[in-house]
N, C-alpha and C positions, 0 to 999 in steps of 0.2 A: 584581547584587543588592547592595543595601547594609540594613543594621539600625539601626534604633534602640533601646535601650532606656531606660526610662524610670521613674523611681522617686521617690516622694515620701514615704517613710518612712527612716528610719537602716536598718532592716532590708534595705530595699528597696532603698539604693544599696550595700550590704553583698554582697548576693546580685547587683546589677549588674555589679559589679569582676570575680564570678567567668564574669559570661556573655561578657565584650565577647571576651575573647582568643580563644574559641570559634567564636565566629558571623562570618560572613564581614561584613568593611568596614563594623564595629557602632564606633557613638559611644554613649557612657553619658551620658545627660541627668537632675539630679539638682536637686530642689529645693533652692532657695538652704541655706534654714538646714537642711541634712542633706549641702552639699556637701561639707564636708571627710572624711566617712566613705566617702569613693569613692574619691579619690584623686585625685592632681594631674589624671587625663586628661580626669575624667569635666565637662559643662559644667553651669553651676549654669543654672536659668531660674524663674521666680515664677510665671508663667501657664499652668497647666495646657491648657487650651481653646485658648490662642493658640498654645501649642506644637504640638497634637497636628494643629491645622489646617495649620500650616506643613510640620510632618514628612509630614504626607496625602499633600501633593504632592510632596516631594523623595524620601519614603526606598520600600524593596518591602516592608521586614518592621519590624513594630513589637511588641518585648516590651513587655506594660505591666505592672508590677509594683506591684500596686493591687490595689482589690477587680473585681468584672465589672462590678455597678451602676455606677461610677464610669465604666468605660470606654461600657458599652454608651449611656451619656446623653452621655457627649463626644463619643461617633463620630455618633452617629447621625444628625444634619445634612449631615456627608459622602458618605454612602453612594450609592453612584452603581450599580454592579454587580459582580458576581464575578468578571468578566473585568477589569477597572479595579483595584476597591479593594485596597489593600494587604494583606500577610498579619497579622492579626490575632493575636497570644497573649496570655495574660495568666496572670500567674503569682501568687501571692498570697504576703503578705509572709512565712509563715512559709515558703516556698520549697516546699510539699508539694505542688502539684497545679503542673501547665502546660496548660493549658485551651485548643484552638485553638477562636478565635473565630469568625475570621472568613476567606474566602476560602483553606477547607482545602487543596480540590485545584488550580485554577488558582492562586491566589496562593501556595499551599506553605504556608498556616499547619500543617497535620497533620505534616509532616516537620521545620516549624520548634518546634511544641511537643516534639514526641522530641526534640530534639535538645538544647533548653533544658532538657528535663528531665533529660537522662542527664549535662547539664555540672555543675547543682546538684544531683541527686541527688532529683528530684520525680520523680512520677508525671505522664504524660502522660497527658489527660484527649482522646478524640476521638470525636465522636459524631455524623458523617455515616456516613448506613447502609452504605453499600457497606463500608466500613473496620471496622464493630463488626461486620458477616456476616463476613469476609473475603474480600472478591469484588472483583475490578478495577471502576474506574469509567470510563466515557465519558470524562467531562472530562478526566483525569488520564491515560487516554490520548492524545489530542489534545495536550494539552501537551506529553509524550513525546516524542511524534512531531513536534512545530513546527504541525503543524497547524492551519487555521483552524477557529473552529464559526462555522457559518451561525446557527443561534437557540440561546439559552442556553436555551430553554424544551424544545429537543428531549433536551437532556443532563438536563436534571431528570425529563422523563418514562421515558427508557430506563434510567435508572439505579434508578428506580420500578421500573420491568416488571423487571430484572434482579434486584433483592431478594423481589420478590415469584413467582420462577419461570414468569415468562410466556415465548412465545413472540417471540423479536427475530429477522427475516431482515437477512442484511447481504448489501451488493454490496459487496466491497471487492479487488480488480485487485494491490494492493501484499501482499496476504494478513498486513499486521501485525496485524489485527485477530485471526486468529485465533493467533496466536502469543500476541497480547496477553492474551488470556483462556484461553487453554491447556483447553480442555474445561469450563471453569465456564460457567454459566447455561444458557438454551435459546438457545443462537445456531445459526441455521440458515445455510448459506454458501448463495450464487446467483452466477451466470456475467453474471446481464442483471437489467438493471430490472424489463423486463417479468416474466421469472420469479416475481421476491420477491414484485410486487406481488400478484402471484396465489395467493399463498401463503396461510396461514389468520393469518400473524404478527399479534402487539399492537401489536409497532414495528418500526422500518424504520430500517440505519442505512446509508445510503448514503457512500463512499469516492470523491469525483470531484473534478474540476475544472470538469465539465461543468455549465453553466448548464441543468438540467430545466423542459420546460414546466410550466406550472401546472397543467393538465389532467390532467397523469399521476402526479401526487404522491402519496402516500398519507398519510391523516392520521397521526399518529403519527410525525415523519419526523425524524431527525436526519442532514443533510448537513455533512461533514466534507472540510476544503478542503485537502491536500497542497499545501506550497505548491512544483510541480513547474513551473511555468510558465518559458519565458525570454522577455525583451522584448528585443530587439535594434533600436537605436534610432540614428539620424541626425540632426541639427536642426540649422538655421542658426543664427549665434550672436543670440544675444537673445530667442530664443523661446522665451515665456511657459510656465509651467508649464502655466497654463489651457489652452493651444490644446496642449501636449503632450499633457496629459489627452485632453480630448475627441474627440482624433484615435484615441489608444490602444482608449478605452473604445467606441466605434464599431465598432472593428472586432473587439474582444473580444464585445462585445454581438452581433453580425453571427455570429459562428464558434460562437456558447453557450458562450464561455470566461467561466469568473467571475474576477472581477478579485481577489479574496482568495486565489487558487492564483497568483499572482506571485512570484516566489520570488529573483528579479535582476534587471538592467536593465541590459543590456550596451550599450559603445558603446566609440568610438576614444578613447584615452589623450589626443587631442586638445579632447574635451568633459570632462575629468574636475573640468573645474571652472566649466563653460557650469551657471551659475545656474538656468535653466528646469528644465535635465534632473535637477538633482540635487536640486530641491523637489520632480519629480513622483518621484522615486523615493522619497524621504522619507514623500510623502503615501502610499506605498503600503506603508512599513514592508518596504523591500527595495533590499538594499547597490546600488552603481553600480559595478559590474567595468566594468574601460578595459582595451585592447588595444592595443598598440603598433600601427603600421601594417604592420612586419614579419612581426607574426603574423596579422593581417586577410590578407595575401597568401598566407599558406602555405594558407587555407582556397579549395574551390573552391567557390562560393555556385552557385545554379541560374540568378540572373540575369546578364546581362552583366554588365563591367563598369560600373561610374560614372568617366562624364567629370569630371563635378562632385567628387568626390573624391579621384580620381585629382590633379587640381591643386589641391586645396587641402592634402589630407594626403598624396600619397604610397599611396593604398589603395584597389585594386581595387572597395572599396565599403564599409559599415559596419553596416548593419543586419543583412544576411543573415550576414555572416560571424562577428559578434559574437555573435549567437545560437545558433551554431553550434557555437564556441568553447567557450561559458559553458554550455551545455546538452551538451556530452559527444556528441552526437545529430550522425549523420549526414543526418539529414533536417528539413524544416520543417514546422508547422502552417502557418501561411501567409505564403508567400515575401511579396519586398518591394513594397508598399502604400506610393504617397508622396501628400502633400497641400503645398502652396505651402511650408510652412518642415519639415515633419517627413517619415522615412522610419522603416518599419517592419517589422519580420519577429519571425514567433513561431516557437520551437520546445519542446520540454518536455527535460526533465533526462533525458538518455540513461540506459536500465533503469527506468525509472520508468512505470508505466500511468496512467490517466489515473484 
């Protein structure tokens, strides 16, 4: 997480100097002719619009210590989604209110106005429902947890049905959900899909990794993706991110594994820095654990060994046993799958359901 804040009044780089020390890896950004009232650290700038465009894309949290009109008309060319946009606060120059703007619960503006406010001494201003009920939200779960959401539009309905005392059935296998909401709202638990869906519920929050038919969906649905997956992966050198992809995504597509429960992407200490594998782990927003070949062999994988591996590194094999490894899991989802340059085996995060 990194901060900016931003001030365009003497008050306002006044009340900055006391936020920066606070907030975690904050720069103070101060209109030129009100720099010197900040202090040597804080950086002067002339262009409002051209600043706040730049910070969009480098920083996660932005105080803006202005009026709201001023912000709400400079952001709002930016705005892309809730899951993207930065965390939005704004604070006004006599320091009384902290107002989260924008991107409460996935971006943290709601924790980052507390937070601004109890540094200066404002009141924090928050006004998505779940938080003025006091009821856990969807999103803010999910976050919690790492977790992926399938549609932001299923978190704005269930978080609806939840302020409004509807009926929500959940399938959730990891049972954080119900830890998460400790007895609040109408959350009904179920063992199986089938179940829930036959239930009389408003909404539906399903807990999987599992890719569900279309057919059996119910409206009102929000799928929430753990991301409990391991890729355990081999590739010759030079092979394309694309054909690593496409090779992955086949056979994830093939098993109903959705590619947002990816969670690693293990292989030999030998590729930890083969270019292909470390863009397709990139493109999926999940580290690339390497394994020496010493530890590849302590593992007994369910296929023979590899000749092919065996002379080039020294290791029994790489994909089965990497996944193995990295996933805690004495067993596979599905052992090793090869095609002309890739080798592949799936298994999930040992204690983890699906």
């Amino acid at each position: 997480m990194s901060t900016a804040v931003i001030a365009i009044t003497r008050n306002g780089a006044q009340l900055g100097a006391r936020l920066v020390g606070g907030l975690p890896d904050c720069t103070l950004y101060v209109l030129r002719k009100f720099h010197g009232a900040a202090g040597k650290t804080a950086r002067p700038f002339d262009d409002l619009r051209q600043l706040l465009t730049t910070l969009w894309q480098e920083r996660s949290d932005l105080v803006c210590i202005m009026a709201c009109g001023i912000v709400v008309r400079m952001v709002a060319p930016l705005l892309e989604s809730k899951d993207r946009d930065p965390a939005v606060v704004v604070l006004d120059d006599a320091g009384r209110f902290a107002i989260s703007l924008l991107s409460g619960h996935l971006g943290g503006a709601n924790e980052l106005a507390r937070r601004s406010a109890w540094l200066v001494g404002a009141r924090p201003v928050i006004t998505t429902a779940t938080d003025v009920n006091d009821l856990p939200s969807f999103d803010l779960l999910a976050k919690e947890q790492g977790w992926e959401i399938d549609d932001l539009a299923g978190v704005r309905l269930l978080n609806s049905l939840l302020v409004d005392n509807q009926p929500i059935a959940v399938v959730d296998p990891t049972e954080r959900v119900r830890t998460w909401f400790h007895g609040t709202g109408r959350l009904s638990f179920y063992g199986t899909f089938a179940h829930a869906v036959k239930s009389d519920a408003q909404g539906f929050l399903f807990v999987t990794n599992r890719q569900l038919p279309p057919q059996t969906m119910p409206q009102n649905l929000l799928i929430l993706r753990p991301r409990n997956l391991v890729l355990g992966i081999g590739c010759n050198s030079a092979t394309p991110a694309d054909e690593i992809e496409a090779f992955v995504l086949s056979h994830l597509k093939r098993l109903f594994l959705s590619p947002r429960s990816v969670g690693m992407v293990a292989t030999a200490a030998a590729k930890r820095e083969e270019a292909g594998l470390v863009e397709f782990a990139r493109r999926l927003g999940a580290p690339l654990i390497c394994f020496e070949s010493e530890e590849l062999n302590r593992v007994r994988p369910p296929s023979p060994p590899s000749e092919h591996a065996l002379a080039a590194i020294g290791a029994i094999g790489v994909a089965e046993p990497a996944a193995l490894l990295a996933s805690g899991n004495d067993r596979l989802l599905l052992k090793k799958v090869k095609s002309d340059n890739v080798t592949l085996a799936v298994a999930e995060l040992g204690g983890q359901a699906p």
